[in-house]
N, C-alpha and C positions, 0 to 999 in steps of 0.2 A: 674343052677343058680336060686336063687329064686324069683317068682312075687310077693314077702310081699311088700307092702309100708314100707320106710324107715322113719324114727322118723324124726323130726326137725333137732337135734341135729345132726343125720348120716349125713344128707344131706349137712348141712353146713361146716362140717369136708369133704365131699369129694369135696362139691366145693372148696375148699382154693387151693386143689393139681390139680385140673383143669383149665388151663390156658384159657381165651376168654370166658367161659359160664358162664352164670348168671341163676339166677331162676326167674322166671316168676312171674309177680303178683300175680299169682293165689295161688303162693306155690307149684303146681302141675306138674309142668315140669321146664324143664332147656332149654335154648336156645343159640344157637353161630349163629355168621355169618362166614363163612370163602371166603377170600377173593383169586383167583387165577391171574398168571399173562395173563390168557387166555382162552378162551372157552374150546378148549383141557383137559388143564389144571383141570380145572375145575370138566369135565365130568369123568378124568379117576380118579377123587377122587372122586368122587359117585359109580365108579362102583367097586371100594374098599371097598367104603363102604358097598354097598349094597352086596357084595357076605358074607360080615363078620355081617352084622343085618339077612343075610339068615340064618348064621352057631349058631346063638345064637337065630334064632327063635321071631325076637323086631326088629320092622321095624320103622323107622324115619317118622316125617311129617318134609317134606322139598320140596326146593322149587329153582331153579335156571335160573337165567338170565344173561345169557352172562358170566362174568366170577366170580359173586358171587351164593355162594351158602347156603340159609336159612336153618337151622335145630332147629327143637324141639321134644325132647325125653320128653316122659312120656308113663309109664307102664298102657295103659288107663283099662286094663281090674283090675287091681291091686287096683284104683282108684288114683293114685300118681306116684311116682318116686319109684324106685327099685334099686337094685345094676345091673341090664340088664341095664338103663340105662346110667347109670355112667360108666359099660366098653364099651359099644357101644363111650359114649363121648371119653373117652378115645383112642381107635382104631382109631376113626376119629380123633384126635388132630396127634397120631403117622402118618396117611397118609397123611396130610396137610404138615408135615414138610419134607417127602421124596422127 
């Protein structure tokens, strides 16, 4: 998958089909919070996520307390947003809803 930064226009076309994420002030990343009914909960949708940001090689800044869990995706070496990013969002929206 490629590390190009994605145009304006890509970006805001693939946030529309992304449910909970927004872009970031900066323009440079996108962020969700996702909310679980429990610590459990919580942890085994990180570790979801995290074996699928291993398998794509785009690791998340995130962050978790009890049963929310903060994420921000941006392609930092890219200097922006990628399409790594947007399927990493994606992956994690599909294990939230499992």
């Amino acid at each position: 998958m490629a590390r190009e930064p994605l145009p304006a226009d890509a970006v805001a076309a693939a946030l529309m089909d992304l449910d909970g994420w927004s872009l970031d002030a900066d323009g440079g990343s996108i962020s969700r919070r996702f909310e679980f009914r429990n610590f459990s909960e919580a942890f085994g949708f990180m570790t979801r996520a995290a074996l699928a940001a291993e398998k794509l090689d785009h690791h998340p800044d995130w962050s978790n307390v009890y049963r929310t869990v903060d994420v921000t995706l941006s392609t930092h070496d890219a200097g922006g947003l990628t399409e790594l990013d947007f399927e990493l969002a994606r992956r994690m929206n599909r294990y939230a809803e499992d």
